[in-house]
C-alpha positions as CSV (number, residue, x, y, z in Angstrom):
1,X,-63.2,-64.1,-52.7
2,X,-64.0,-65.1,-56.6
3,X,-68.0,-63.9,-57.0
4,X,-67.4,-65.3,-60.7
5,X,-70.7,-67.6,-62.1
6,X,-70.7,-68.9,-65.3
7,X,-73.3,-67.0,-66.9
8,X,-77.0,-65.4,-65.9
9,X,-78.7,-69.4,-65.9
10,X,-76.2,-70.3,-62.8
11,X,-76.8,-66.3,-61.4
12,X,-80.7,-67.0,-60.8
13,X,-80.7,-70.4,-60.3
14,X,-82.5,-70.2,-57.0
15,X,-84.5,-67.8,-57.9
16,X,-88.0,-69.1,-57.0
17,X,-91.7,-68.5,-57.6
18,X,-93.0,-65.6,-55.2
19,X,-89.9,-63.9,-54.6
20,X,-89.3,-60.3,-54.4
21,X,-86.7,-58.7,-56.9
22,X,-84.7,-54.9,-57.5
23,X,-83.5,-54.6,-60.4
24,X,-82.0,-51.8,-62.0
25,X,-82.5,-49.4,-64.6
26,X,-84.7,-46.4,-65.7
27,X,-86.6,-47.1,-68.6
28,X,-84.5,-49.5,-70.9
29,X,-81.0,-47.9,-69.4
30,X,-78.8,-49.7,-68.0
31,X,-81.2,-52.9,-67.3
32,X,-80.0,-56.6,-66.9
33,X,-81.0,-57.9,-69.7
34,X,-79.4,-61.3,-69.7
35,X,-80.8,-61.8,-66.7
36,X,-84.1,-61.0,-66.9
37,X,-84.1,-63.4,-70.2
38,X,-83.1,-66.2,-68.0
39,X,-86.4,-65.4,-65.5
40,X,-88.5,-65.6,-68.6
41,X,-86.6,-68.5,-69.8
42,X,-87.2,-70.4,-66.7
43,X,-90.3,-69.3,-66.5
44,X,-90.6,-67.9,-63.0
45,X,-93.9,-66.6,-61.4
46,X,-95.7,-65.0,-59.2
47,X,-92.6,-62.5,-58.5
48,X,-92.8,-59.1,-56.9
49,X,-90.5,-56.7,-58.7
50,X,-89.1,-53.2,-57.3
51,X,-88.0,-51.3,-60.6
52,X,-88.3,-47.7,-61.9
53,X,-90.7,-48.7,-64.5
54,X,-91.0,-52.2,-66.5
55,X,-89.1,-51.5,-69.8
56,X,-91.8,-51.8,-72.9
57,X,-93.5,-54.3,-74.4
58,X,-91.4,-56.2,-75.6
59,X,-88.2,-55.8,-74.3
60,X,-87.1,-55.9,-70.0
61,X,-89.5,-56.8,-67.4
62,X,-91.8,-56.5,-70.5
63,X,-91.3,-59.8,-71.2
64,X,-91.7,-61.0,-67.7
65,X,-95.2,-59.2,-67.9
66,X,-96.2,-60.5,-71.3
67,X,-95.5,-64.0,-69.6
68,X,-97.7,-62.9,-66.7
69,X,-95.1,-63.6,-64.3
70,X,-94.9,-61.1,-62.1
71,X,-97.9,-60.3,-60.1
72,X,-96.6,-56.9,-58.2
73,X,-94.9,-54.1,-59.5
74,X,-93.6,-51.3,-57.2
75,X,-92.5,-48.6,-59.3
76,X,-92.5,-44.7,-59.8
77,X,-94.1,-44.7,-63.4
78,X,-95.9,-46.8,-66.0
79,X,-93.7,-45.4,-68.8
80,X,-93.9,-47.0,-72.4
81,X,-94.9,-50.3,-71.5
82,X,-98.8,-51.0,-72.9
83,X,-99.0,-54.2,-71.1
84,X,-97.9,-53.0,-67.9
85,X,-100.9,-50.5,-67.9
86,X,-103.4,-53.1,-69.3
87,X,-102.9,-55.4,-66.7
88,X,-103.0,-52.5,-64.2
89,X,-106.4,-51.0,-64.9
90,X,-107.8,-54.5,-65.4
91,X,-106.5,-55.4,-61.7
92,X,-104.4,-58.4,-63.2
93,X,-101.1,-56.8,-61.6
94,X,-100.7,-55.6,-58.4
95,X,-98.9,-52.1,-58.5
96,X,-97.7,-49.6,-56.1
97,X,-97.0,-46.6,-57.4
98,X,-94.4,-44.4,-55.3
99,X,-92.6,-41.2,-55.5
100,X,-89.1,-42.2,-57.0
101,X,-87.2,-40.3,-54.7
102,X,-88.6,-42.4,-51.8
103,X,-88.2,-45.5,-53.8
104,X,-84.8,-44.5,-54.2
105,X,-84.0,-44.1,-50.3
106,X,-85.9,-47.1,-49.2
107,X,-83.5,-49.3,-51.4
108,X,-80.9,-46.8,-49.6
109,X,-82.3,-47.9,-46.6
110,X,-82.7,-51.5,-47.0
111,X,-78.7,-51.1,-47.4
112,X,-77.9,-49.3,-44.8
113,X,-80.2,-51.9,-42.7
114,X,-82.5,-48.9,-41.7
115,X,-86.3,-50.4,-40.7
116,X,-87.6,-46.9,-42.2
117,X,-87.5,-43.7,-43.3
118,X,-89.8,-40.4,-42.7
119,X,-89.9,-38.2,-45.5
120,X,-92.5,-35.6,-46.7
121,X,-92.8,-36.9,-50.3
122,X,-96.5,-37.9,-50.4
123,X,-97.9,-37.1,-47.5
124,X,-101.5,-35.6,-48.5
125,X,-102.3,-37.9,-51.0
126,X,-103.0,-41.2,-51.9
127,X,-99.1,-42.9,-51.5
128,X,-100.0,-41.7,-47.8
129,X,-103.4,-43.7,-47.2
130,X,-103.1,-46.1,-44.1
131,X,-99.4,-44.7,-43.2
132,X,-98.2,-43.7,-40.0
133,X,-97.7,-39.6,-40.3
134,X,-95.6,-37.9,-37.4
135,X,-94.8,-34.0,-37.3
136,X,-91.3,-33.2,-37.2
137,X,-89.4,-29.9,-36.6
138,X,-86.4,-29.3,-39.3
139,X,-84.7,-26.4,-40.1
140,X,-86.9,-24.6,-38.1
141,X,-90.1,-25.9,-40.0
142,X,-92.6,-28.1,-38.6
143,X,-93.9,-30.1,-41.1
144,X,-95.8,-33.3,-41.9
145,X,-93.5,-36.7,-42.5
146,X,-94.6,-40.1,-43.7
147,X,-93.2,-43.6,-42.6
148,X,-92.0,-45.6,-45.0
149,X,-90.4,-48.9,-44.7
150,X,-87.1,-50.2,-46.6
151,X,-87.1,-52.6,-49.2
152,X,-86.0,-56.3,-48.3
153,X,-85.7,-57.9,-51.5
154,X,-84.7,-61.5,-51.7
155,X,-82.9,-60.7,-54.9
156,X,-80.7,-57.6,-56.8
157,X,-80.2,-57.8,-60.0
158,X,-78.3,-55.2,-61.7
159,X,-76.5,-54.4,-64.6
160,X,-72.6,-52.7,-65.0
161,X,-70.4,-51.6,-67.6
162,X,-67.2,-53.0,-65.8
163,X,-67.1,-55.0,-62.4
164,X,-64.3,-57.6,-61.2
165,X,-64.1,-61.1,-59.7
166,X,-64.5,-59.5,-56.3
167,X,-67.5,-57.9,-57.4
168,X,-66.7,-54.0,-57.2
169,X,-69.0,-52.6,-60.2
170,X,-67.9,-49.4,-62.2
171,X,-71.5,-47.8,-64.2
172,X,-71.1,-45.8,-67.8
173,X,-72.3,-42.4,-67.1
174,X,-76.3,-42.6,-66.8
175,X,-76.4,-46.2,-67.2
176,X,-75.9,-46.3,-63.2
177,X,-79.6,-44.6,-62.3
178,X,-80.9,-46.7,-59.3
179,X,-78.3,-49.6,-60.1
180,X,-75.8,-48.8,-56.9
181,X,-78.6,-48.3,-54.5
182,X,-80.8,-52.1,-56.0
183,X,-77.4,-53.6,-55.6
184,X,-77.3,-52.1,-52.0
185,X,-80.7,-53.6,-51.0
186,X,-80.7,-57.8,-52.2
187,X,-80.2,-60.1,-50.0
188,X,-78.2,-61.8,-53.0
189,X,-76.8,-59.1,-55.1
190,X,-76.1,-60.4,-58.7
191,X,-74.2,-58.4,-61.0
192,X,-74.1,-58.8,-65.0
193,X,-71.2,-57.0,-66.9
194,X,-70.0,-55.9,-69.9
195,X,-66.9,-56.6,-69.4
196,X,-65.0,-58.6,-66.5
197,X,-61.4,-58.2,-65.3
198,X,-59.3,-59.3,-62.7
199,X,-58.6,-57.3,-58.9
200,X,-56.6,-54.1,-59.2
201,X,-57.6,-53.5,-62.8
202,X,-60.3,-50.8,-61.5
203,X,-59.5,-47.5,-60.3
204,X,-60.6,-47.0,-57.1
205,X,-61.4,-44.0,-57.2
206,X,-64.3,-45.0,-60.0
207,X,-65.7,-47.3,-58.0
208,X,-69.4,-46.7,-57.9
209,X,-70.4,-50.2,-55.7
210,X,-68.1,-51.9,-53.9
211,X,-67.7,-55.7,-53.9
212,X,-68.6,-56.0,-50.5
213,X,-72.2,-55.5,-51.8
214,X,-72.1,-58.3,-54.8
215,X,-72.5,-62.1,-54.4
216,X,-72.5,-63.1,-57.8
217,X,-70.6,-61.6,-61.1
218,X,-70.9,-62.8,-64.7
219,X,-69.9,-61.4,-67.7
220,X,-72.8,-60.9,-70.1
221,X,-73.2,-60.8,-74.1
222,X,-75.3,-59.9,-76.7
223,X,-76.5,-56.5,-75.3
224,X,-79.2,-54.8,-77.4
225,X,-79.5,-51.5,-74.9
226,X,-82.9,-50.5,-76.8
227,X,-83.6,-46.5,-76.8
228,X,-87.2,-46.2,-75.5
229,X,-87.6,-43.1,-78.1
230,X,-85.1,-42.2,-80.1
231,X,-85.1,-38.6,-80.8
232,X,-83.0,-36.5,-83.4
233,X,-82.3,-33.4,-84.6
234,X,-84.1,-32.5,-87.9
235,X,-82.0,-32.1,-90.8
């Protein structure tokens, strides 16, 4: 089955206000940057977004913030973006701030089509207020667990070094981050790439999502892939 779209326009192009998006990244690595231009191009709103962080500034889902066009953020850390903090002690934006481990597994989840998970990360302190907390016994330890459910996004958005028409992603070494597990998790999975080639021309072996996961597949251009801080050794 040929996943190919012309470009990140016809990959989000029912893309609505209100929706809930993963996309992947940590930081500025490895983020879609073609398509998030395209959301701020076509001026979405209102969108919930599941992501590490929100890029900075000016660059990533910093632009979608600078737009104020995403009202909820569900991340694991502010990071470098000024706005994003702003808006959160002002109460313009919405945000849930979770342990990234368990944002990691409840995108794991929401792939695996898993409800829920239990895991200790949390429990104690504020991520756990109004949460259901059940004692389990593991490894011989009785301990404290906290329910949390997957994610059910409408829309993944991720970015990849290689993929093919069928949609089977390959990720450049730390590029990948949460990318395999946002791709898991969409209801619509869209992929952007730097480069596109045909069946067979991926090892499989390398294979770090399988097409089975992707809906949609462009090639992308122009790629920036900002640094957040650059940092070198003194001469």
């Amino acid at each position: 089955m040929n996943k190919i779209v012309k470009n990140a326009d016809e990959a989000i192009r029912d893309i609505q206000d209100g929706m809930t998006l993963a996309l992947g990244g940590f930081g500025l690595c490895g983020i879609p940057e073609n398509c998030i231009n395209a959301l701020v191009t076509k001026g979405i709103k209102n969108l919930t977004c599941i992501s590490n962080n929100a890029g900075v500034d000016d660059f990533g889902l910093g632009l979608l913030l600078q737009g104020k066009q995403i009202k909820k953020m569900i991340s694991s850390y502010v990071g470098e973006n000024a706005e994003f903090e702003r808006q959160m002690l002002s109460g313009e934006l919405q945000v849930d701030l979770i342990p990234q481990g368990t944002l990691a597994t409840r995108l794991l989840a929401g792939g695996y089509g898993m409800p829920a998970i239990y895991t200790p990360a949390g429990v104690g302190t504020e991520v756990a207020d109004g949460k259901e907390v059940r004692k389990f016994s593991f490894n011989g330890q009785e301990k404290d667990y906290l329910l949390e459910y997957a994610f059910e996004p409408d829309f993944s958005i991720v970015k990849a070094w290689k993929g093919d028409s069928l949609g089977n992603l390959v990720f450049r070494m730390t590029s990948r981050n949460f990318s395999p597990l946002v791709a898991m998790a969409g209801k619509i999975s869209i992929a952007e790439v730097e480069e596109l080639v045909e069946p067979g021309k991926l090892d499989p072996d390398q294979i770090h999502v399988p097409g089975i996961y992707i809906h949609r597949i462009f090639q992308g251009s122009n790629y920036e892939k900002r640094i957040e801080q650059r940092t070198v050794r003194k001469k």
